[in-house]
N, C-alpha and C positions, 0 to 999 in steps of 0.2 A: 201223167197218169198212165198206167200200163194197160193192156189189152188186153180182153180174157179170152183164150181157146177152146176149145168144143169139140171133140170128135166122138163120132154114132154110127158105131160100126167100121169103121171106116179101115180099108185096105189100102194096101198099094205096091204096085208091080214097075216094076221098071221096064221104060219103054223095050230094051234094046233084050231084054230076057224073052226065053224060047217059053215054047205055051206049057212042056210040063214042068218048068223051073220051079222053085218052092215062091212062093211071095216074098217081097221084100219086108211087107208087112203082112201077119194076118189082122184080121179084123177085131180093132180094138176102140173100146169107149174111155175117154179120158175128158178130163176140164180143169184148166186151169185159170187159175181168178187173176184179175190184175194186180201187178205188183208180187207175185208170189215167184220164189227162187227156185228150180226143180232142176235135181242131176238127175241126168240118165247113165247108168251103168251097163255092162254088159260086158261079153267075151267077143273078139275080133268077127265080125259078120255076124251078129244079133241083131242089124236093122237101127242102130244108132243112128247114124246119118241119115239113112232113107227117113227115118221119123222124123229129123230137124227137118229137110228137105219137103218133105209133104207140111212140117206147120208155116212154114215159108213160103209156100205156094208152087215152090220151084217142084214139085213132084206131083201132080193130081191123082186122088184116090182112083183107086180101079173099083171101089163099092164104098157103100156108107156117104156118112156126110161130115162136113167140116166148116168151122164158123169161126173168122177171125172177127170178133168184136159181135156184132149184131149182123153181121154179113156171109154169105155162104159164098166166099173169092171166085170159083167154077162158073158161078150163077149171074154174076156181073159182066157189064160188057167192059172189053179189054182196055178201054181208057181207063173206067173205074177202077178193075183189077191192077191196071199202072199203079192210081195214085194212094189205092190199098197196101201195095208193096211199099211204097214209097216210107209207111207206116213202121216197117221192121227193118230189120240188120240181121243179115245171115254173117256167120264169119267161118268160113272154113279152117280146116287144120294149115292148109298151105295158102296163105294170103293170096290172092290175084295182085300181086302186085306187078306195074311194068319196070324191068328191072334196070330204064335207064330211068326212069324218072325220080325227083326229085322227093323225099320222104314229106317236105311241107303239100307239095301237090295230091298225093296218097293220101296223104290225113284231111286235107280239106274239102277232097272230090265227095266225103261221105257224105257233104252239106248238099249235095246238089239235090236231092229229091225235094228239097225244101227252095229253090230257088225259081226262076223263071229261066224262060229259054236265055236271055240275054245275060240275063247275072253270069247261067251256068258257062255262057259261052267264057265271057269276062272271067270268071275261077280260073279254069281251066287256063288261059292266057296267065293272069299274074292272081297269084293265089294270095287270100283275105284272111282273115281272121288269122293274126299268126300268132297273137297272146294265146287265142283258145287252143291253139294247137300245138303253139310251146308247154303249155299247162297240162295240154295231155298227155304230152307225151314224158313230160315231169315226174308225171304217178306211176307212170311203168319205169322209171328210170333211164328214159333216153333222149335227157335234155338236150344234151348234145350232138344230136343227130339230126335236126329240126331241118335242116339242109345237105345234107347227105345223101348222094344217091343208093337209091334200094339195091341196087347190085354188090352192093360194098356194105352191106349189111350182113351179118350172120344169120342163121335159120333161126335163133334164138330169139334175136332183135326182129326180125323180119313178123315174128308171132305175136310179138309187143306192140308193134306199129299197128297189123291187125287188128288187136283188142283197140288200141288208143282210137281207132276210127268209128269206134262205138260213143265215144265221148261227143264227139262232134255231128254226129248220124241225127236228125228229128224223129229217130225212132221212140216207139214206145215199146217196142217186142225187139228182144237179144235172142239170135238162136246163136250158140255157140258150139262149135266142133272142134275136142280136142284139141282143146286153146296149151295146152300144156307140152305138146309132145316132144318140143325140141328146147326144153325148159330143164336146167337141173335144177334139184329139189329145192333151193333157197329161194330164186325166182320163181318157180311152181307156184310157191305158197304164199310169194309177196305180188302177183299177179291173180292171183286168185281172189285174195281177200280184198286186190282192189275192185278188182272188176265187181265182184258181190257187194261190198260198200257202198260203190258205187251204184248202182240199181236199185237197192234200196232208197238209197236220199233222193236218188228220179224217180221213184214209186215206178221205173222201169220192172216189165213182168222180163224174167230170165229161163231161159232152157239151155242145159249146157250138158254136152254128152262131156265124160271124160273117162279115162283109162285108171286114174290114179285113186281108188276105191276110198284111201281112208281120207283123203281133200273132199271128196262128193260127201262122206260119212261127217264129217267134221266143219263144213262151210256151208252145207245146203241142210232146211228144214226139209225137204220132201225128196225121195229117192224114187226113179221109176227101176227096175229091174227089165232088161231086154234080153231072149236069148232066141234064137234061129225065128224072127222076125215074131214071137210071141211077148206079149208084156207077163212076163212072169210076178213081180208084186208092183204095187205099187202102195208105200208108206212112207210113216212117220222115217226120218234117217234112225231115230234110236228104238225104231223094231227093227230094224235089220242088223240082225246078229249073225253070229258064226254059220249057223247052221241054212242061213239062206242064202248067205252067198259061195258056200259051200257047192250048194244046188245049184245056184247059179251058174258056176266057172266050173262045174261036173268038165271032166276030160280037157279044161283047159286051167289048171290049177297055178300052171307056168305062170299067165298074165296075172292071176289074182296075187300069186307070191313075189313077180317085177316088180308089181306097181309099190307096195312098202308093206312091212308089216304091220298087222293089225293087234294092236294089243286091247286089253279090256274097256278102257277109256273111247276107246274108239269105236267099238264094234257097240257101246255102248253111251252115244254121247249127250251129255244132258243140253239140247238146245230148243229152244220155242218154237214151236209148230207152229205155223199160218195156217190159220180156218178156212176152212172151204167148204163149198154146197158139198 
């Protein structure tokens, strides 16, 4: 079962920014229900990742409030907070992988929030579960790398193994960061539709920034719009037409015309909205 998210008001500033910097977020209300799929879009520095980063905990509001599940993360003491985290999967654009290690060890370290000190110690030495891990890495297409070290991997494959550590993770919350970027377009969209299949049949709730406008228009029921750390809309994917992301990528029209073009079908797509309060 997925998590629901919450946010009220809620801002966020990055540590390391001067005091008249813009926010990284301004202050926005959102919620999302469990099990529900949501892209975020935007143009390069609209606060994409700051927002996966604050529903992961990894960034604390600078105002407002925020509630992963029945919980307010801030407000608990930091063991709690551990075994809250232990609950989601961030994936960044560039995997943390170490690049002498072994691709089965990568894939299997994602089980640790769910084991004990000793199990975890025991993984880490000779690494478990190698069906589930074969299997994962099956559906992004990298059967054969199951043993492989990550250094000898492409930035391609290196993004796959990434996502595949979601399969194996006791997460119930997927934040995902521009899981595509080092993907051409046939992989793009056969990594895309796994990952989103896949969340659904784990009634996993999913948040996934991406670049590539008409995948988010075309694979996700609910679209957030980000631009200079403001939520600009947030809808149904087949209200978002021409003319709002038009506004959206105003002076940055380049990324919205890289990512692919958008034809009518798309800007336009007939798919089932998930209900929400």
């Amino acid at each position: 079962m997925g998590i629901a998210l919450r946010l009220q008001g809620a801002g966020a500033r990055h540590p390391a920014a001067s005091p008249g910097a813009r926010p990284a977020l301004a202050p926005l209300d959102l919620r999302i229900e469990p099990g529900e799929a949501v892209a975020v879009i935007g143009p390069s520095g609209a606060g994409k990742t700051s927002l996966l980063h604050l529903l992961a905990c990894a960034l604390r509001p600078a105002e407002g409030r925020y509630w992963l599940g029945e919980a307010e993360p801030w407000q608990l003491p930091r063991r709690q907070l551990q075994r809250l985290r232990g609950q989601l999967l961030l994936a960044p654009q560039t995997p943390p992988l170490p690049p002498r290690q072994r691709v089965i060890t990568a894939l299997t370290a994602a089980r640790l929030p769910a084991l004990g000190f000793w199990a975890s110690l025991g993984q880490l030495v000779r690494p478990g579960a190698l069906e589930q891990a074969h299997a994962a890495l099956e559906r992004f297409g990298l059967a054969d790398k199951l043993f492989e070290r990550v250094d000898r991997l492409s930035g391609g494959e290196r993004q796959r193994v990434g996502l595949a550590r979601a399969l194996l993770a006791p997460a119930r919350l997927w934040l995902v960061d521009e899981p595509l970027s080092a993907l051409d377009p046939t992989r793009s969209q056969q990594a895309l539709d796994t990952l989103v299949g896949l969340a659904r049949e784990r009634g996993v709730t999913l948040v996934a920034s991406l670049h590539q406008v008409d995948l988010a228009l075309s694979r996700f029921p609910r679209v957030l719009g980000l631009r200079e750390g403001r939520l600009m809309f947030d809808l149904p994917s087949n209200a978002v037409g021409a003319e709002r992301l038009a506004q959206l990528y105003a002076q940055h029209e380049h990324e919205l015309q890289a990512a692919a073009p958008l034809p009518a079908e798309i800007l336009s797509p007939r798919l089932p909205v998930a209900g929400r309060c």
